[in-house]
C-alpha positions in Angstrom: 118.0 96.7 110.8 115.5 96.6 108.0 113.6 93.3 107.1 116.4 92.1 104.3 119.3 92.8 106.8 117.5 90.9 109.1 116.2 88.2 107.0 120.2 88.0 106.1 121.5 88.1 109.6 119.3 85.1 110.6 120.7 82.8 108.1 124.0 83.6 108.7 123.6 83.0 112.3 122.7 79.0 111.5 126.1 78.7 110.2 129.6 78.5 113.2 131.8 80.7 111.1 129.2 83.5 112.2 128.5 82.5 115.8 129.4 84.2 118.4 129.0 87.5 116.5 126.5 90.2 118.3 123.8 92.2 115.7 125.4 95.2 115.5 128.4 92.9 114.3 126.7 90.6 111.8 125.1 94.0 110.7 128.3 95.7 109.9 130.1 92.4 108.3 126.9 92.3 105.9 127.2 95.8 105.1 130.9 95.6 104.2 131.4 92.4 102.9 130.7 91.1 99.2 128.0 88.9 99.7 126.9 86.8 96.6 123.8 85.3 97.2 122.8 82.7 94.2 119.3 80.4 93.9 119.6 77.2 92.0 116.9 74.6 90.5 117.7 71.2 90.6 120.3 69.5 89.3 122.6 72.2 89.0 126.4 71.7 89.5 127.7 74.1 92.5 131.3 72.7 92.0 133.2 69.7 90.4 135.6 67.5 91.8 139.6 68.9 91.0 138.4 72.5 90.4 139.9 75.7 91.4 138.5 76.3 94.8 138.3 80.2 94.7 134.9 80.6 97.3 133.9 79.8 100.4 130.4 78.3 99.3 127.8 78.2 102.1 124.4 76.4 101.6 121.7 78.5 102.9 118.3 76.5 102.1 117.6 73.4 100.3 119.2 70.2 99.5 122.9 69.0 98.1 124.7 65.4 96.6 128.3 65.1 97.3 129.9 63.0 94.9 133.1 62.3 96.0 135.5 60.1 93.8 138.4 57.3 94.7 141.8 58.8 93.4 141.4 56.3 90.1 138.0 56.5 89.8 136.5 52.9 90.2 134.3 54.1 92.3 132.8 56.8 94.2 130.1 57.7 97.0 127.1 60.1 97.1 126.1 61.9 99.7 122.5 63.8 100.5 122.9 67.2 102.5 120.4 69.3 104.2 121.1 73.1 104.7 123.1 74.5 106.7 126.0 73.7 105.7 129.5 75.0 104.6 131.5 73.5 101.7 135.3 72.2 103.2 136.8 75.7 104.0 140.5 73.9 104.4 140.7 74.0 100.6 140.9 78.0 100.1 144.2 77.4 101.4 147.4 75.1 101.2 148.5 72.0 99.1 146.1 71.8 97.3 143.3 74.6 96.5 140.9 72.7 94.5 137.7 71.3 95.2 137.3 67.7 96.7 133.9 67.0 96.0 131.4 67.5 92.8 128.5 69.4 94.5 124.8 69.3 93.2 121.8 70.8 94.1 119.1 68.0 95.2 116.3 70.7 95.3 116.0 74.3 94.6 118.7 75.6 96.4 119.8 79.1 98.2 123.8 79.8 98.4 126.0 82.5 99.8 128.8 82.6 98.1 132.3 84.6 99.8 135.5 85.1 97.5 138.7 84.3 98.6 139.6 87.6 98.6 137.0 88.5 100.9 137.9 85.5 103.3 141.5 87.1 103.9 139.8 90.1 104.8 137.4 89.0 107.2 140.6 87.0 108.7 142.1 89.9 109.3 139.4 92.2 110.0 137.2 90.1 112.5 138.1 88.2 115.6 135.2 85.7 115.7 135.2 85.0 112.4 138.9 84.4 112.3 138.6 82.0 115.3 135.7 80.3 114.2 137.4 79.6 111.1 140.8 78.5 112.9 138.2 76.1 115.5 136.4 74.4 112.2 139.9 73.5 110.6 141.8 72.4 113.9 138.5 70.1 114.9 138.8 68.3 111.4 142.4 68.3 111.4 142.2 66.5 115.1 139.8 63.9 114.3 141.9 63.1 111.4 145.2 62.9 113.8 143.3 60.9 116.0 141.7 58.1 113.3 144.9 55.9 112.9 144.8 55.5 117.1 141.2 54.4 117.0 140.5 50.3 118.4 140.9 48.7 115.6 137.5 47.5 114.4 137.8 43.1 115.2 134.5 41.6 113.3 133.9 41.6 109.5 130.9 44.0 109.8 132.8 46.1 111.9 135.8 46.9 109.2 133.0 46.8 106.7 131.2 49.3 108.7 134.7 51.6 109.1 135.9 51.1 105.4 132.6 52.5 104.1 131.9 55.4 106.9 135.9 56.4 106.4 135.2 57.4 102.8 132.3 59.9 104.0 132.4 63.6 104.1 129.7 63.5 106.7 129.4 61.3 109.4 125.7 60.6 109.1 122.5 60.4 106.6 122.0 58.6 103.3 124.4 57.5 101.1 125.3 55.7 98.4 128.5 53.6 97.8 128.8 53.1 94.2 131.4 50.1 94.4 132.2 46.3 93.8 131.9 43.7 96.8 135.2 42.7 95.3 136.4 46.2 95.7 135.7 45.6 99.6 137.0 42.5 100.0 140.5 42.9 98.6 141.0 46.0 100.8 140.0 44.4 103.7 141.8 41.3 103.0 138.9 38.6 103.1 137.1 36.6 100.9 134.5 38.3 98.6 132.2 35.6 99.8 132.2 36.6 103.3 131.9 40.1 102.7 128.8 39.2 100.3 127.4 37.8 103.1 128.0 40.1 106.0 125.9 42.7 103.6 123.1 40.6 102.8 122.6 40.2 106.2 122.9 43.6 107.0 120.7 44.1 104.4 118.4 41.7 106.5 118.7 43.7 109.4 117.2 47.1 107.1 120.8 48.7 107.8 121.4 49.2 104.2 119.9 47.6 100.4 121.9 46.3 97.7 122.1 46.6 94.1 124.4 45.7 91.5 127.3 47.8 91.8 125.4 49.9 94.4 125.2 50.1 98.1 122.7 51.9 99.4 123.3 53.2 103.5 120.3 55.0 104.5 121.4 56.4 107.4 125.0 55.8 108.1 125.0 56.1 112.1 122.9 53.4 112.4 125.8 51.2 111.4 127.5 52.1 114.6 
């Protein structure tokens, strides 16, 4: 394997649609797939929210924003991502194939990028991938199954805490909730003046910081 192959092969590795797979493997998938490999500075759109979804966009190195919108758009959350990671692969395929999420590079940013076309193949070609692939959509598909069966969260902060965290791609890490108080309160039913106040406390607490129009979650596990 020469240095580039193997340079290659260690990236790939970081990411679970490739675990599992031996060198010799990962060596012949590299050499007969159509890899696209694409740097970007900062502030670069990778994808936009309602667009064909034609890749399966890896991020290699670097440093993403998720913006992902409410179906009206009133408001919307951010989200800051840290390589590795792998755009939602459940949108190549079914209902709808178009992207869920406008993607942005944070920082300088390395991406593999795998056509659609070359999905089926792999699918068909290679066993690990093809499971790996199957195991990353049935896990999501699971949790999703299981959320409406979850204890029903009993204390203000606790709904607060589920309302916000249920509109995340990712379960952890900053984010920012671009939204009203009001917003909140009507879809949980209370009083905008309680709900002002559970956040301000919370705030208290160093859990989160408030603007106008702005919630800012630095690290959303710490909620829980």
């Amino acid at each position: 394997m020469d240095n580039r192959n193997e340079f290659i092969y260690e990236r790939l590795l970081r990411h679970p649609l490739f675990q599992g797979m031996s060198q010799n493997g990962l060596t012949s998938l590299v050499g007969h797939t159509k890899l696209e490999f694409v740097r970007m500075d900062t502030g670069h759109v990778i994808c936009s929210d309602g667009s064909p979804c034609e890749q399966m966009i890896f991020l290699m190195s670097g440093r993403v924003t998720l913006l992902s919108y409410s179906d009206d758009h009133s408001y919307h959350v951010e989200e800051r991502i840290s390589a590795p990671m792998l755009m939602p692969p459940e949108y190549l395929f079914g209902l709808s194939q178009r992207h869920p999420h406008t993607c942005q590079s944070a920082s300088p940013c390395e991406l593999l990028m795998l056509s659609k076309s070359e999905v089926l193949r792999l699918l068909e070609s290679n066993d690990i991938f093809r499971t790996n692939l199957l195991n990353i959509i049935a896990t999501r598909t699971q949790r999703l199954a299981r959320r409406p069966w979850h204890t029903h969260p009993q204390t203000l902060r606790h709904k607060i805490c589920r309302y916000l965290s249920e509109r995340c791609h990712y379960p952890a890490g900053e984010k920012v909730f671009h939204l009203k108080m009001q917003q909140i309160a009507t879809a949980l039913g209370k009083s905008r003046l309680n709900v002002s106040r559970e956040l301000h406390l919370m705030e208290h607490e160093g859990l989160l910081k408030l603007s106008r129009g702005n919630i800012l979650v630095m690290a959303l596990e710490r909620l829980f």
